[in-house]
N, C-alpha and C positions, 0 to 999 in steps of 0.2 A: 428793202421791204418787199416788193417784186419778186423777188428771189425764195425770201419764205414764203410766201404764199403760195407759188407756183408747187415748193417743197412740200409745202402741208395738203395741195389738192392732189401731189403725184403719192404721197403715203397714204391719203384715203380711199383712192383707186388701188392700190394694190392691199391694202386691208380687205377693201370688197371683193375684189378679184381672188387671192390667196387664203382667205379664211371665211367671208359670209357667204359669200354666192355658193365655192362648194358643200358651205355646211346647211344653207337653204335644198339644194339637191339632194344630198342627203333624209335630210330630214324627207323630202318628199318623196323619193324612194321606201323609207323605212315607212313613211304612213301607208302608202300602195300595200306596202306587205301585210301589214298589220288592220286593212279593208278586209281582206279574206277571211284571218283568223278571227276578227269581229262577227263577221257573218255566217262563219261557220260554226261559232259558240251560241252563236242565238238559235240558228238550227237544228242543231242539234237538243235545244230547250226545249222548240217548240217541238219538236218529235215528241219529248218525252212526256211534253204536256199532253201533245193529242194521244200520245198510249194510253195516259194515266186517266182519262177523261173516258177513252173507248173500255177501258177495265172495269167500272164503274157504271157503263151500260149506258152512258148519255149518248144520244143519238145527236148529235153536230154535223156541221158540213164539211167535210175534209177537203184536202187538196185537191184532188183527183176530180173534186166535182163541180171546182171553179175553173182551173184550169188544166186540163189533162197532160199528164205525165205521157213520155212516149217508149215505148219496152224496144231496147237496143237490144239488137243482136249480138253475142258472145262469139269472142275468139277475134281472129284478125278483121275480117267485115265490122265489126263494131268499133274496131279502133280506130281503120278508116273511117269509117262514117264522122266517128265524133274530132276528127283531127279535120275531118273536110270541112265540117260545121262550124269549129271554132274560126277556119280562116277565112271563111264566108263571112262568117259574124262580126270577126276584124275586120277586114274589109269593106262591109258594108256601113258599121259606123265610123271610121274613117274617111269613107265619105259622103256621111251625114256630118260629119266633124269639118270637113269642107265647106258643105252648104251652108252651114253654122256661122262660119268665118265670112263666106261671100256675103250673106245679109247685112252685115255690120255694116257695109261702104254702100248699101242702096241709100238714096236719098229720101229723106222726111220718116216714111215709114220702119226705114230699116232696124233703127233702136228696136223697136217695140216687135217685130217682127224675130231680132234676133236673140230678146228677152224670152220670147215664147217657145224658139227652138232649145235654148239653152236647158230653159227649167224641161221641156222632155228629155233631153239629154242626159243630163244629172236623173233624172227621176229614171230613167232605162239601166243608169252604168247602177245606180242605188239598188234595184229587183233583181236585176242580172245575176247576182252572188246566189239568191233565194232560188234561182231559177234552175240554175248551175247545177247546185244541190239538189234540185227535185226534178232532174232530168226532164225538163220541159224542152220541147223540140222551136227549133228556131223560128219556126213557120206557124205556133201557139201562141209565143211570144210576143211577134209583131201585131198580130192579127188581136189580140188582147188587150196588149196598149194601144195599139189604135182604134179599137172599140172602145177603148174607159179614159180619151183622152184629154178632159175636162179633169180629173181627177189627181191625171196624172201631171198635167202641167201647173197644178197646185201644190203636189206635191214635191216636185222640181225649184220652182220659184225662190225659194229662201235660200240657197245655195249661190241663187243668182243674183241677188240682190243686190251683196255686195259688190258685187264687178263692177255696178254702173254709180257708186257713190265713194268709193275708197281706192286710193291707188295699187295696179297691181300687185303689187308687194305685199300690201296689207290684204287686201280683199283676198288672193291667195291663203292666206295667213288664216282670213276668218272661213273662207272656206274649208281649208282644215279641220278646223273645229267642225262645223256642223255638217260637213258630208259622213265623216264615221256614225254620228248620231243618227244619221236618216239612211246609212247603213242596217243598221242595227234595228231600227225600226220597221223597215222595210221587209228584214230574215226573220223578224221576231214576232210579227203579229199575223195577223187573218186577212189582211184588209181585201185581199183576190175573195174568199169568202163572202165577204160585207156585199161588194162591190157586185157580183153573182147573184146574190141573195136580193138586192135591192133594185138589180134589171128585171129577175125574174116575175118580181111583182108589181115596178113603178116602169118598165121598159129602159131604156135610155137611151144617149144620143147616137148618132149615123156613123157610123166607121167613117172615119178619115183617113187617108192616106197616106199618114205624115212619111213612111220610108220611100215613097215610090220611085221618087227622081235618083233615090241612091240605090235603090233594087236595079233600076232600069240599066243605073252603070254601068256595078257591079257584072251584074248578067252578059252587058256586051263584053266586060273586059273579061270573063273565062270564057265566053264565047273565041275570043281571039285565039287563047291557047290552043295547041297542039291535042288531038284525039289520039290518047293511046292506039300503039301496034295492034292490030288483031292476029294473034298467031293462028295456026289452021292447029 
């Protein structure tokens, strides 16, 4: 009896190992990919809405006037720049994706401290795709979310939820589900508008500093790097 059992717990380990786990990575891979094309469909919507809207003569708030677009230089210098930005941008939240992770082991407070970085977290990777798309400069970004940051850790939150009530596996699982949704919602509505439109008249809260301790990093760690040659 010993014997099978042992047999039945070493075939359900290699069932997990050999067919679920890689087809759970999978699946999480193809959903990453299919983040973009989500965000990029809604984007492309809303363009055609704010075309079809400016055709029409209604005078609305557009992008540009909640949060400013930034005009790249063309040819090689632009390619640089936006190749340097992006790995800044990696970098920096990778380690904001650290600090994320160290609050979790603080004692008493830490849950709820690492409930609050999460939902910005989510709520950042969620605008980022919109952002992407509307050439917003990294340094708009930050300075945006951390101005409307009540807002935005509400809009994070539901993403988060399930982590702290459903085992990884599942809670992964349900996050599937509703990250493309607040994707999509995210590329597809006004809400930088709203949010613009409602300080200008009700003021709002104090910028916060939610990136600083991972700005400060960052910065020392290419500081460290080597200074290009200067040729004469």
């Amino acid at each position: 009896m010993p014997f099978y059992a042992l047999l039945r717990s070493i075939l359900i380990e290699l069932v997990y190992i050999f067919w679920f786990y890689p087809l759970y990575i999978f699946s999480f891979v193809l959903s990453t990919l299919w983040y973009n094309d989500i965000a990029k469909h809604a984007f492309e919507v809303l363009k055609s809405k704010e075309s079809t809207t400016q055709a029409y003569g209604k005078n609305e708030l557009t992008e540009s006037q909640s949060i400013s677009t930034t005009e790249i230089p063309g040819g090689f210098e632009g390619v640089c720049l936006g190749i340097g930005e992006q790995i800044y941008s990696i970098l920096l939240l990778t380690l904001f994706f650290i600090e994320v992770f160290a609050t979790g082991f603080i004692p008493y407070f830490g849950k709820a401290i690492n409930f609050l970085l999460l939902s910005w977290m989510y709520a950042y990777y969620c605008f980022e795709y919109k952002w992407n798309y509307s050439n917003v400069a990294l340094n708009r970004r930050l300075d945006f979310f951390e101005s409307n940051w009540p807002f935005f850790a509400g809009f994070g939150s539901p993403c988060v939820i399930p982590i702290f009530f459903f085992s990884p596996l599942v809670s992964y699982g349900v996050m599937a589900i509703l990250y493309p949704l607040f994707v999509l919602t995210a590329a597809g509505t006004q809400s930088e508008q709203v949010i613009s439109s409602i300080r200008s008249f009700k003021g709002g809260p104090k910028k916060l500093p939610i990136f600083y301790a991972a700005n400060k990093i960052a910065m020392s760690i290419l500081q460290l790097l080597p200074e290009p040659s200067k040729t004469s």
